[in-house]
C-alpha positions in Angstrom: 1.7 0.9 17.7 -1.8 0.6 16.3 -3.2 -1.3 13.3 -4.2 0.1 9.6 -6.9 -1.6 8.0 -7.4 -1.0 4.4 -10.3 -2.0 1.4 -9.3 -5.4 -0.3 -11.1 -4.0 -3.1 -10.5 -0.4 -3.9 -6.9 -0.4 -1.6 -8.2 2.8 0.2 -7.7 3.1 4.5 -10.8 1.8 6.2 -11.4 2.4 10.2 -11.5 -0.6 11.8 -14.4 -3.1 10.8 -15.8 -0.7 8.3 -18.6 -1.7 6.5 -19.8 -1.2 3.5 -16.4 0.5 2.2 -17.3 4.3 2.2 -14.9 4.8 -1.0 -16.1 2.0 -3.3 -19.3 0.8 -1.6 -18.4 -2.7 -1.4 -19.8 -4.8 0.8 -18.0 -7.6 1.0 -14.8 -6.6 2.1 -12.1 -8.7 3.3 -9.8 -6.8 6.2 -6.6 -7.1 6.9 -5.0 -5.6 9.6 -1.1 -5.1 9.6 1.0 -4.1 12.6 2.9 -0.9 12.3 7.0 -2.4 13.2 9.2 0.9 14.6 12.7 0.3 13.2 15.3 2.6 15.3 13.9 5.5 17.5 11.5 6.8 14.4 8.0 5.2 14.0 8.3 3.8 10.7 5.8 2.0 9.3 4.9 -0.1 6.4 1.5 -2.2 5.7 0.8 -4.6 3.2 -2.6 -6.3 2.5 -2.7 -9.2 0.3 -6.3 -9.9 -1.4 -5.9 -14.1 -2.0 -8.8 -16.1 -5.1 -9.1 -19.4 -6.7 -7.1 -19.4 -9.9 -4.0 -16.7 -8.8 -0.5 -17.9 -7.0 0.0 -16.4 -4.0 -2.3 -13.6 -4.6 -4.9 -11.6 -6.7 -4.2 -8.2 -4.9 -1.2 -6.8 -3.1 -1.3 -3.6 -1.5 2.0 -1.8 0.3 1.8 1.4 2.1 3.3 3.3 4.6 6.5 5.5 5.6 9.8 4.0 5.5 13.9 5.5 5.6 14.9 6.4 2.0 17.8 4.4 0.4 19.3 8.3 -0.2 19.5 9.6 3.3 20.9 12.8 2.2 18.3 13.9 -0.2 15.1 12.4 2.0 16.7 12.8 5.5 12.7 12.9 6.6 12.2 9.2 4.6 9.3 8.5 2.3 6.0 7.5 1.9 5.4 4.9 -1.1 2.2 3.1 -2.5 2.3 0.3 -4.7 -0.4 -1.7 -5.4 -0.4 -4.4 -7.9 -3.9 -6.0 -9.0 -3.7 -9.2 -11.2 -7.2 -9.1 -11.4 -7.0 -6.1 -13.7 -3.5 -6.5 -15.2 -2.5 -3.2 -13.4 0.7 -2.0 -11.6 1.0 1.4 -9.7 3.6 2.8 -7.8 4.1 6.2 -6.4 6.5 7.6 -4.1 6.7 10.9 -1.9 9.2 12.8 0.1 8.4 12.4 3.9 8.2 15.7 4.6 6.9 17.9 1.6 4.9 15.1 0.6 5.7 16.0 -3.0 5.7 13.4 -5.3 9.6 12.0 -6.3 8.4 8.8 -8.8 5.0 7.5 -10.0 4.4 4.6 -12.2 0.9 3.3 -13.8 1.3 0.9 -16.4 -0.5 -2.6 -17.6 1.4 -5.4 -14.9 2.3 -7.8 -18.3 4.5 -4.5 -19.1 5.9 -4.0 -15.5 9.1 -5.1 -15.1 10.5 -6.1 -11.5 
């Protein structure tokens, strides 16, 4: 399996090294490159980037993508494809989720993070 790189600052999927980001036109881009992890005989994969500053626990900016196996197997027997990306840096919390095959979107959230609820 080969490795996803993504934009610390604008979340977006960067080829490896890329530099300045093409989406945002930041320079000073910190990469992270997660491993795609098969689970069972399909090529699942999920990546998360984490974005870490002075002042924030754990992190400033978390970023999850990828395909994974739905929880309703009958429904999304192809799996889905989620986003979520939660930025303390400006308060915001998105989340959207798509059917693995169609691609159409199931459940989408955008909403301040002090109003997100886990």
């Amino acid at each position: 399996m080969g490795e996803r790189y993504f934009c610390q600052n604008c979340a977006k999927e960067l080829e490896a090294n890329q530099r300045p980001c093409p989406f945002c036109g930041c320079n000073n881009i910190n990469v992270e490159a997660v491993g795609c992890v098969p689970l069972g005989m399909a090529p699942w994969a999920t990546s998360r980037a984490r974005k870490k500053g002075k002042g924030y626990k754990k992190f400033k900016k978390e970023v999850l993508q990828g395909s994974t196996p739905s929880t309703n197997s009958e429904e999304f027997p192809e799996g889905i494809t989620l986003q979520r990306i939660i930025d303390k840096e400006k308060g915001e919390y998105h989340h959207v989720v798509k059917d693995g095959k169609t691609g159409k979107i199931t459940h989408e959230e955008h909403e301040p993070l002090d109003q997100h609820k886990s």
